[in-house]
Each structure stands twice: as C-alpha cells, then as structure tokens.
Residue, then its C-alpha position, 0 to 999 in steps of 0.5 A: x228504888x230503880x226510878x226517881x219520881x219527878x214531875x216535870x214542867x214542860x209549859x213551853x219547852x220543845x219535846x219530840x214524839x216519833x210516832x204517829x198512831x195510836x200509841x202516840x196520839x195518847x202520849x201526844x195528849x199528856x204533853x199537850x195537856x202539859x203545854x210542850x211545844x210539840x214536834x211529831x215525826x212519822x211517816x203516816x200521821x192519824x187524823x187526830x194529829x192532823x187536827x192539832x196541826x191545823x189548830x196550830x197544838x203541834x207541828x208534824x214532821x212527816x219524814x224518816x226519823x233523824x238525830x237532827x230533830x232532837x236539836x233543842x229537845x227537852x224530851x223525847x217519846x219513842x212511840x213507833x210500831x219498829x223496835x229498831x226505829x225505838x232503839x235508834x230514837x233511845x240511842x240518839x237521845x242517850x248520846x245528847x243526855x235527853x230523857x228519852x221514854x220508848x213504848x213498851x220497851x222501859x229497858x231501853x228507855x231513861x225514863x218511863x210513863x207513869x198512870x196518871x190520875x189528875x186533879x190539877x193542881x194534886x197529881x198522883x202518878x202510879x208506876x210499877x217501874x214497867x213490870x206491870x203496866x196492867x196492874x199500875x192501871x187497875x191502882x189508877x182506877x183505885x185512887x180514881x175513886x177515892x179522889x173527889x173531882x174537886x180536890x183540886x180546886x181545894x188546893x188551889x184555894x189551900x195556897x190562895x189562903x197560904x199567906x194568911x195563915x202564916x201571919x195568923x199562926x206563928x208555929x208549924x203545929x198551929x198551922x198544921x192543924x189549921x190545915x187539917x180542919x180545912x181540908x176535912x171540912x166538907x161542907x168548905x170543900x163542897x162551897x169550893x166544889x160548886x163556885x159558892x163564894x159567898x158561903x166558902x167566904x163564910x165558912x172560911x172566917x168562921x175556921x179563923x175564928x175559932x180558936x185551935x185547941x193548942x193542947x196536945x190529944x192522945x189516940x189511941x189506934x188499935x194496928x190490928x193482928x199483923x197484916x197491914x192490909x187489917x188496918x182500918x182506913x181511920x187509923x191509918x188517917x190518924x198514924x199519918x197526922x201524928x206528931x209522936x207514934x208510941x208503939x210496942x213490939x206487935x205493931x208490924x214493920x209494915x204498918x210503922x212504915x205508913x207512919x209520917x216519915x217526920x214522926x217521932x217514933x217511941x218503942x214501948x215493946x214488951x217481950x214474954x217475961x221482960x217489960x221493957x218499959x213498965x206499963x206506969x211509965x208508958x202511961x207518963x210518956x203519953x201525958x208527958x207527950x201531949x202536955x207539950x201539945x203534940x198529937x200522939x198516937x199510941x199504937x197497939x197490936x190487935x184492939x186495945x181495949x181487948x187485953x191492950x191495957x189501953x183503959x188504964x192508960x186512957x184513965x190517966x190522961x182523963x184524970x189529967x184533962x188530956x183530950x182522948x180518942x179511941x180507933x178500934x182495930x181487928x183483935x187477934x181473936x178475930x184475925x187469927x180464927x179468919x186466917x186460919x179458917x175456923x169460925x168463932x162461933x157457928x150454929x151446929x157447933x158454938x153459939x158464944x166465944x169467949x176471950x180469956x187472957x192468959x195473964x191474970x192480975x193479982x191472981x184472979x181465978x177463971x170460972x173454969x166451970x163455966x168456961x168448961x160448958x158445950x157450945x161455945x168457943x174459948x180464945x186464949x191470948x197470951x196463954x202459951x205459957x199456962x197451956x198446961x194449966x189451961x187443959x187441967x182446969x178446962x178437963x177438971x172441970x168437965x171438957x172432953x180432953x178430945x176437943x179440938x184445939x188449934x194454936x196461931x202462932x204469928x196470926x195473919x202474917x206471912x210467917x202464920x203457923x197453925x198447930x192443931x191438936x186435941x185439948x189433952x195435948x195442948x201442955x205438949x203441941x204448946x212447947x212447939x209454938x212461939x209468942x205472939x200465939x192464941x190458943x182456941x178451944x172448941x168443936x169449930x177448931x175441926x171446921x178449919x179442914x175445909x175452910x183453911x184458905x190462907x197457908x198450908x200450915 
C-alpha cells in the first residue's frame, strides 16, 4: 500500500488552490463542499470563481504564485496548465510539511485525489493510486449505482438511535444483529427516504420490540469453483456478517480475503487421501459454534450440495434445532465447462449431462450402461484417481473409446490447465493432471476448438 486512505476535516481551515481554470474549479468544488476557507491564486480566474468571490465562498489572489501564500495552510492544490509552476507549488509545500496534490502529476504530489462517491454521511473514495484515473472513475460510476441516494439519511438516523441501543443491548452481537435488521430493513430505509416520521417511528419500535434471536445459525455458502469473480453477491453479503468462517482447501485465498478481517477463521481442508479433520468432526464444530450464538459460515468450493457433503451436515444441526441456510454457488461442472469452452449440453451433440462423483460410498456401483448411452454429457468430480476405471467400465459398457474427453485441472483460475484427449487415453493423460480436476466425457468436448475463450491451454 503506497498510500494511506484518510478522510480529512477541512470545515474552516485555510487551504490553497493555485489555478484558476477548469481543472481547478472541479477541485475548487470538493473544498468548498467540504467547508475550507479557500484562498485561490492565478493569474486568470474562470467566471465560476469569480462568482464564489462575489458570494464571499472564496477569496481570489490574482498574482504570480509565492511560498508567502502557503502561511497557515492546511493544504494545498496544484492545478495550473505549468508543469514548472506545479513542482514549485510541491516543492514549497514539501519544505513546510503541507500535503500538497498537484494535477495529473501524483509523482510530485504527497498526496492524490481520489473519486468520490458521496452519500454524506458514507463517503466512498476510489483510487488507483494514479496509475489509472480513467479506470478509478468507471469503479465510481459502479458503486454510484449500487448505493441508493438515501443511504445517507440512513446513517444519520443509524447514529441518532446509537445511544439507545447501547442501553437496550448489553453485548456487541445483540448490537450487531440489530444493526443488521435495521439497516436491511426496506421499508424502514424507504420511510427515511421520504421524511415519513410517523411510519419510521412505527417501524422503528416494532425492530425494538421484537426479540433478537440470540441463537447462533449456520449458512452454508457455496464460494464456487476458483474465481473470485463466480462468487454470488449473496454470499458475499453472508461471508461479510460472519462471526466464524469454516472453510476447506478449494476455497480461494482470493475469496477468504472478502472475509470480515475480525472473523474467525477455522481450516477444515481435505487433501486426496488425507482428510485433515473428519467429516463427523467438522459437522460437531458447526454445532459446537453456533450453540454459542455465533454466525457461522461454512464455505465450501463449488455448490455444496453437489458432492459437498453440505446435506449430512446441515442434517446434524436440524436434529440439533440450529437454525440453517443454504446460498448456492456455481458448481465446478458449470465453471470448468464455461471456462474451457465446452457446452454441457448441446442440441447437435447432448441433451442431458450428468454429474458423477468419483469417490463411491460403501462401494456403490455406477449404472455404467446408462451412463455409457449417446447424446449426453458425463462429468466426473474427483475422479483422477478412478480415470482408468472410468474408461474401462465406460468402454465395456458400450462408449466408442474415440469420444473426446477433456480433464480441467484447477477450473476457472489463473493456473486453468486443459487436457484434451479421447476416452481411450483418459487412464494415461489422467497421470499428467493434478487434484482439483474434472473430467468431462462427451461429443461437445470437441466444440472447445472454436469456443475456448479463457487460456491457451
């Protein structure tokens, strides 16, 4: 991190912009809004200063600059059409320790400009540390549209209701919930919105009224196959409200970074052949967890009731009356066939798919004939190390050992490796891959020639 993000009070304080056109009138804007005492100096002034001079906003210094004017200063703008007038404007300012931003020039600035987004009293600022201004803009215009105007007056009435709160719930996770049940309270937010006192009066005793359920809850959230990006908005909502994260190994750095930093974080990962901590003993640290009243989350690569196991947990919690939710994710089948360019299903080649696993309870036994018919596509999670098996049986059982066959090793992430081949190699390309790898047998493997769009292997 090359820059510290502060938000600075500059209600009545003297700060200095050199410049007096365009450029420096936006700049201009943002202290005035923020109530600097603002002196501007340059040689040739836009209408629109001299309009705030005459409405006493600002007092205009038309003159050459001079290290004289930073007397006093907060903090000063650098916002000229002259490079060599912008660095003497730094330099003085970095002499006398005043923060100093200078237009289109961060090198030679102490400070930098972000994009603002303002729903006063939530500010939201967008920097890219001044590599890419364009690009800190288009992310401003993003969150523009995501924030309702009114979140602002939501706050404001947030901190109006701080106090009582405090007296009606003695611990931070009472608190916390009550907070989240207001603030995602709609029709609270929309009485906020249109200066309804009455019904937001209403509203408001009735969130007081009713009683926080003080036992703790277990979601489970589906992180999907690898990328960040195919995690869906609600589960990020929930990783963000945790109290405990309880994740294994397929679940991406990436992903347990938009974690609440203040979360717990438990590792339940499972390696091919080594399961760290047992499936029984994961489902006791999810009850055990939340019959403390925490919010847990339990994290899971892909969907996790795709071969996640998440039903034999989710069973012990409902035997034990802990309350439960599910967020679905992408499953790998899904994420791995996009990312690789091939089709599950496809009118000229597949009308169904079917997801196998490779790893078989107690012994069960495949329908291999069934799974062996045309016109359908065959995925196989964790099944590199039954590849031969699956081509045996598959062959046996009637497939064409020239079906085409691809093997997605590390689906959707950076590190995506494709292995194509045909079903009687799968035993042999299978000892080239990896764990976490799917395997998917069918015609639309072939289609991947022309619609591989992620990575050249």
């Amino acid at each position: 991190m090359d820059y510290l993000p502060l938000f600075c009070k500059l209600e009545n304080r003297d700060c200095l912009l050199v410049g007096g056109g365009e450029i420096a009138e936006r700049k201009a804007r943002l202290l005035l809004e923020a109530g600097a005492k603002l002196t501007v100096n340059a040689l040739e002034f836009n209408p629109q200063f001299i309009c705030w001079q005459q409405q006493k906003q600002l007092v205009l210094i038309k003159s050459e600059f001079n290290e004289q004017l930073l007397d006093n200063k907060w903090l000063v703008i650098a916002a000229t059409n002259c490079q060599k007038t912008n660095q003497q404007v730094s330099s003085a300012a970095e002499n006398r320790r005043i923060f100093c931003n200078v237009v289109d020039s961060p090198k030679d600035a102490s400070f930098i400009m972000p994009s603002i987004i303002d729903r006063s009293p939530i500010m939201v600022a967008i920097s890219s540390e001044g590599h890419a201004p364009v690009l800190a803009r288009l992310l401003r215009e993003k969150f523009e549209a995501i924030l309702p105007q009114h979140i602002g007056k939501l706050a404001i009435y947030g901190g109006y209701l701080r106090n009582k709160v405090k007296a009606t719930y003695r611990s931070m996770t009472e608190r916390r919930r009550f907070w989240e049940k207001l603030f995602s309270h709609d029709r609270l937010a929309q009485a906020i919105a249109n200066n309804d006192s009455e019904n937001v009066d209403t509203l408001t005793n009735e969130l007081f009224d009713d009683s926080l359920d003080c036992r703790g809850e277990v979601v489970l959230v589906g992180a999907g196959p690898g990328d960040p990006g195919l995690l869906t908005l609600k589960g990020l909502q929930q990783i963000q409200q945790a109290d405990i994260i309880v994740y294994d190994r397929l679940v991406s750095k990436e992903i347990m970074n938009l974690t609440r930093r203040d979360a717990q974080r438990i590792f339940v990962g499972k390696h091919p052949g080594f399961h760290c901590v047992p499936q029984e003993q994961i489902n006791q640290i999810l009850l055990e967890q939340a019959q403390k009243g925490l919010r847990v989350v339990r994290l899971k690569g892909g969907d996790p009731f795709i071969f996640g196991r998440g039903g034999e947990e989710l069973e012990t919690l409902f035997n034990a009356n802990i309350p439960f939710s599910v967020v679905p994710g992408i499953t790998a089948a899904s994420g791995c066939s996009a990312y690789s360019g091939i089709p599950l299903t496809h009118r000229d080649y597949a009308h169904s798919v079917r997801l196998i696993t490779g790893h078989l309870k107690d012994g069960s036994h495949l329908d291999w004939r069934s799974l062996a018919a045309e016109k359908q596509t065959l995925v196989f999670y964790m099944g590199l190390s039954q590849a031969e098996n699956i081509k045996a049986n598959l062959i046996k059982h009637g497939m064409d050992g020239q079906t085409p066959i691809a093997i997605v090793e590390e689906g959707t992430t950076t590190k995506q490796k494709v292995i194509n081949g045909l079903l009687s190699e799968l035993g042999q390309l299978a000892l080239q891959a990896r764990s976490p790898s799917l395997i998917i047998v069918g015609p639309v493997v072939a289609l991947r020639e022309k619609l591989n769009w992620f990575s050249q292997n």
